[in-house]
C-alpha positions as CSV (number, residue, x, y, z in Angstrom):
1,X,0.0,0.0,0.0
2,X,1.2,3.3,-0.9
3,X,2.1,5.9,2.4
4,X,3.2,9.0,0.4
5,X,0.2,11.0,0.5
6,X,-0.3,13.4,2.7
7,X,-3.7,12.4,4.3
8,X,-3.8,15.5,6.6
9,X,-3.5,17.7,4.4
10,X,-6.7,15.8,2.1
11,X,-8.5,16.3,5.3
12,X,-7.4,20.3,6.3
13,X,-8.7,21.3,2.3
14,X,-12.1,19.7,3.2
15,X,-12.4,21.4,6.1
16,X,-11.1,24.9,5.3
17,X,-14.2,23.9,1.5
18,X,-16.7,23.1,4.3
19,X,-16.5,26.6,6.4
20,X,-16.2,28.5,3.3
21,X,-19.0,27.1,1.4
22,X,-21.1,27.0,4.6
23,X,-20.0,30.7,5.4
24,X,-21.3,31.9,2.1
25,X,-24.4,29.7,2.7
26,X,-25.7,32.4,5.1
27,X,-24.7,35.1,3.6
28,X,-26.2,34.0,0.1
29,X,-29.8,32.9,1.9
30,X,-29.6,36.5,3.6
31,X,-28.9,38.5,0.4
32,X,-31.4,36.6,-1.4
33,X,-34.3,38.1,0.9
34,X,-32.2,41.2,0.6
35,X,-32.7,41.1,-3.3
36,X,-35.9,39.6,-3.1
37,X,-34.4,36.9,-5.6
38,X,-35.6,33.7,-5.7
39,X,-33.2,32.3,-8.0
40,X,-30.9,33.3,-5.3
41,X,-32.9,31.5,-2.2
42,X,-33.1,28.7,-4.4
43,X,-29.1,28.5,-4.5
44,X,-28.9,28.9,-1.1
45,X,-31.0,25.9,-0.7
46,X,-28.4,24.1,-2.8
47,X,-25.3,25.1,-1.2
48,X,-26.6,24.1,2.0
49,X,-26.6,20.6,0.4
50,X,-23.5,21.3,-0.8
51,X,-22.8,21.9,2.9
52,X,-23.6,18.9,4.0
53,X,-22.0,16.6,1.6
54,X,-18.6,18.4,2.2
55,X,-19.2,17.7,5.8
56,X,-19.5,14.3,5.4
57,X,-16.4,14.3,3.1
58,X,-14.6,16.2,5.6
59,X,-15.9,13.3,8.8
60,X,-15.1,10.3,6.5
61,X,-11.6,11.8,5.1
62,X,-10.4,11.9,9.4
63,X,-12.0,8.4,9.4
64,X,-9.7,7.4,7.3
65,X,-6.6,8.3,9.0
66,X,-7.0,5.5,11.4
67,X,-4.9,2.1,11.5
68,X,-5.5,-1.0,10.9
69,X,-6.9,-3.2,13.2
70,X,-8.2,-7.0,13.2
71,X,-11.3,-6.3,12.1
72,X,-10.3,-4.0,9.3
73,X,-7.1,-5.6,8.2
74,X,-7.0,-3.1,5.1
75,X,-7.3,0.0,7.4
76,X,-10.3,2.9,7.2
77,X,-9.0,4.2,3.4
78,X,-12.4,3.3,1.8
79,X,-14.4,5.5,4.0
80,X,-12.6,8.4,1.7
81,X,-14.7,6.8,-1.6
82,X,-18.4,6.8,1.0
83,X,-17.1,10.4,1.2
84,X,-16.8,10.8,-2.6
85,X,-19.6,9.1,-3.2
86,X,-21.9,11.1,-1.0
87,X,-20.4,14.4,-2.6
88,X,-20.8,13.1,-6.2
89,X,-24.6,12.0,-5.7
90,X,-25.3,15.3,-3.7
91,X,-23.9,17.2,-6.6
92,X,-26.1,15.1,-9.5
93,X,-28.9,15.9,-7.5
94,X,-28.4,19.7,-7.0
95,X,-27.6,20.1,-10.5
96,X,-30.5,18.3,-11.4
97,X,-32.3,20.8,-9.0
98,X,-31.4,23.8,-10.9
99,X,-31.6,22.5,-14.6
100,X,-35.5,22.2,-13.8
101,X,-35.5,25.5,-12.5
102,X,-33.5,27.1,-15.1
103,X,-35.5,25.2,-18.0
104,X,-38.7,26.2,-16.1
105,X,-36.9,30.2,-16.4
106,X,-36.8,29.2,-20.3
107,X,-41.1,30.4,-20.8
108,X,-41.3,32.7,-18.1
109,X,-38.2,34.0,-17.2
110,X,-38.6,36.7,-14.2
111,X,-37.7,40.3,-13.1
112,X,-34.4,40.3,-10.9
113,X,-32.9,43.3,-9.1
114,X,-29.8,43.1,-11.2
115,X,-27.3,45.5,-8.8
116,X,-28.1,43.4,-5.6
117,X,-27.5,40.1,-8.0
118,X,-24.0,42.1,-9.1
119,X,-22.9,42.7,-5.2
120,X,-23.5,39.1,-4.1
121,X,-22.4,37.7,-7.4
122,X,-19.2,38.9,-7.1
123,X,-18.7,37.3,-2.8
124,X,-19.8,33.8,-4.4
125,X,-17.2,34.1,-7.4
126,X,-14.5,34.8,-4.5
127,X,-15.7,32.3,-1.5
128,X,-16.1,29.8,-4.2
129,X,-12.6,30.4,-6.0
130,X,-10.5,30.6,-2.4
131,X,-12.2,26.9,-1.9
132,X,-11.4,25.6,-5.2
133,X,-7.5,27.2,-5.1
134,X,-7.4,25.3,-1.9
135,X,-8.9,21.6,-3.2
136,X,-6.8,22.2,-6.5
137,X,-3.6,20.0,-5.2
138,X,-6.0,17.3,-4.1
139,X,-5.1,13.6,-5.4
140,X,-8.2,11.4,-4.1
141,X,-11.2,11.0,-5.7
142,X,-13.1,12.7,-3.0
143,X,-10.6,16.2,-3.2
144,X,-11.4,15.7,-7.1
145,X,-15.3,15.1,-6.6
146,X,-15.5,18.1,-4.0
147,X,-13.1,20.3,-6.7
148,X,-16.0,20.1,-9.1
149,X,-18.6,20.4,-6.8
150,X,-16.8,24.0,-5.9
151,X,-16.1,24.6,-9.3
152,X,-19.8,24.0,-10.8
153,X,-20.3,26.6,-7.9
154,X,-17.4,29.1,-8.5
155,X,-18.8,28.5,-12.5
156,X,-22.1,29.5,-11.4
157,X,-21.3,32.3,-9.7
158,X,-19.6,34.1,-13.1
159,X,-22.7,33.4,-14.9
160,X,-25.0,35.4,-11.8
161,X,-22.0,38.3,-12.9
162,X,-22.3,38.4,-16.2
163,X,-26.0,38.0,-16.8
164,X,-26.2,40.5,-13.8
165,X,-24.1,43.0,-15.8
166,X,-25.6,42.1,-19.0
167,X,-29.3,42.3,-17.2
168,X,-27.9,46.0,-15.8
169,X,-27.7,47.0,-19.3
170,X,-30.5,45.4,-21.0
171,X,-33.5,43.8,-20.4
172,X,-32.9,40.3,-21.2
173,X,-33.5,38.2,-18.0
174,X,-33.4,35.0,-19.9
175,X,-30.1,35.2,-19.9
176,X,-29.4,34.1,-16.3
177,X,-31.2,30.6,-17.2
178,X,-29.2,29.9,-20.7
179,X,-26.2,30.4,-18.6
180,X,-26.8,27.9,-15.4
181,X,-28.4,25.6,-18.1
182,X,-24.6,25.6,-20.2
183,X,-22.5,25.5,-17.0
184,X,-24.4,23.0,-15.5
185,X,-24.0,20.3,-18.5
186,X,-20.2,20.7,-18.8
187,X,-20.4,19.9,-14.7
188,X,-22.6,16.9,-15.1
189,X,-20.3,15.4,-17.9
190,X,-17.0,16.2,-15.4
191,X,-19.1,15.0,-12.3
192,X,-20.2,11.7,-14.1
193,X,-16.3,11.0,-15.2
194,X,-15.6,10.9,-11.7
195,X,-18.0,9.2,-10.0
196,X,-17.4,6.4,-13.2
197,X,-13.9,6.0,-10.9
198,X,-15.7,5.9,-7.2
199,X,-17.7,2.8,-8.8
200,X,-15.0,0.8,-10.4
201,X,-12.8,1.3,-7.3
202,X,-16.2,0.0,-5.4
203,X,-16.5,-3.0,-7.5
204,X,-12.9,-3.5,-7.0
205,X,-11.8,-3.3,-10.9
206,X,-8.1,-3.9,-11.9
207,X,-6.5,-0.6,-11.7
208,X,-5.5,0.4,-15.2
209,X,-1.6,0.7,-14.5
210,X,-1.9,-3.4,-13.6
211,X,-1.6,-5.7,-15.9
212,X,-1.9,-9.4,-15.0
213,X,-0.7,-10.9,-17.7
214,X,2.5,-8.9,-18.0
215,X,2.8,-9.3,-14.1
216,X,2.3,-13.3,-14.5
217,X,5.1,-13.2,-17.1
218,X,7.6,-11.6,-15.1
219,X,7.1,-13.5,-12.2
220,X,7.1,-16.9,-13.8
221,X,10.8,-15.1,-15.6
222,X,12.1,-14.9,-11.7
223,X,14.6,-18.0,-11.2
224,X,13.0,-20.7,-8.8
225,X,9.6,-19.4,-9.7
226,X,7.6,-22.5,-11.0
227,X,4.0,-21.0,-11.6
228,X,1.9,-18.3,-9.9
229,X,-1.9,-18.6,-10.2
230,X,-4.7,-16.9,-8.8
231,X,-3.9,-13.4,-9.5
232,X,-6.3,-10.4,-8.0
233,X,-5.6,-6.7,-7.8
234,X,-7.6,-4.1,-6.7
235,X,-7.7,-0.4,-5.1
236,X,-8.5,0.7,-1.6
237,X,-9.5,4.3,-2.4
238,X,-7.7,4.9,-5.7
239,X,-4.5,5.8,-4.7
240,X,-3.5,2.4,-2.8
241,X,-3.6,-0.5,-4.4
242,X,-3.4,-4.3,-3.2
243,X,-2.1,-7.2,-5.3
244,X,-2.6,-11.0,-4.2
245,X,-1.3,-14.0,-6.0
């Protein structure tokens, strides 16, 4: 099993994503009854799922840390995928959650108060960017899940400001669903990549830098070796891997 990742530091970048995203949680379910926006409320609603999920990242990511004991010979490393796993489903079902809003917003799309939109626009753009510059070293699949959860976000966030500034200008507030509607699509596709690699590591797939017929080949090669059979490989979390022959 591989021991050179830095586990701590996995865990400190959920935590510092969590109390950012759940700091602008308040302050975005505040300005939305400041702006009397309900596109914003309805974010907020969201990002307190978000929340949530990056909570449970953060709890199983400690978990993790732990040793190995009898009864888990292999250590705590999986609970880092429930994490993942939790976050990835979470995010499908938020972005699923504003896709029928913003496709509702298609036929009637509704009156904002542009400058208020602008103001908190620009906070989400910058809570949501300091969590993402923070995640953007992680290795796991659960740092890469929560990375795109902050950058679908952070993405978000630019389309509020420039449909806000465009919306200032001119009167088109169909622009604000056009935008989620894009932003949220190249999310999904990322999203669904990612959580592809939480189920294959699940099912316990072959990692794809194994391969047991080259590996059979070079240990039959070894001198005294007279035949090795029963070959299984498999990944903890995606970064350790286990070999048995």
């Amino acid at each position: 099993m591989s021991a050179d990742h830095d586990h701590h530091g996995s865990s400190d970048n959920l935590k510092v994503a969590f109390f950012l995203n759940f700091g602008f949680t308040i302050l975005e379910i505040i300005g939305g009854f400041w702006t009397n926006s309900i596109a914003i409320l309805t974010d907020a609603v969201h990002d307190l799922a978000d929340s949530i999920s990056l909570g449970l990242a953060w709890y199983f990511d400690k978990i993790s840390d732990r040793e190995c004991n009898p009864r888990h010979t292999y250590g705590y490393r999986r609970f880092r995928l429930l994490g993942g796993l939790i976050t990835g489903v979470m995010l499908l079902l938020g972005l699923g959650f504003v896709l029928y809003h913003a496709i509702g917003r298609l036929s009637d799309p509704q009156e904002v108060r542009a400058p208020g939109m602008l103001a908190l626009a620009v906070l989400g753009v910058l809570f949501n960017g300091a969590a993402v510059l923070r995640m953007k070293s992680g290795t796991s699949l659960t740092e890469k899940l929560v990375s795109w959860h902050l950058i679908e976000d952070t993405l978000g966030w630019v389309a509020v400001l420039a449909g806000a500034g465009i919306m200032m200008i001119w009167d088109l507030p169909i622009v604000d669903p056009i935008l989620s509607i894009g932003i949220s699509l190249i999310v999904l596709w990322n999203v669904g990549r990612n959580l592809k690699k939480v189920f294959s590591v699940m099912l316990q797939t072959t990692p794809d830098s194994f391969d047991a017929e080259d590996f059979e080949a070079d240990v039959i090669a070894i001198s005294g070796v007279e035949s090795v059979h029963h070959i299984h490989c498999w990944s903890i979390d995606g970064e350790s891997h286990v070999l048995s022959a």
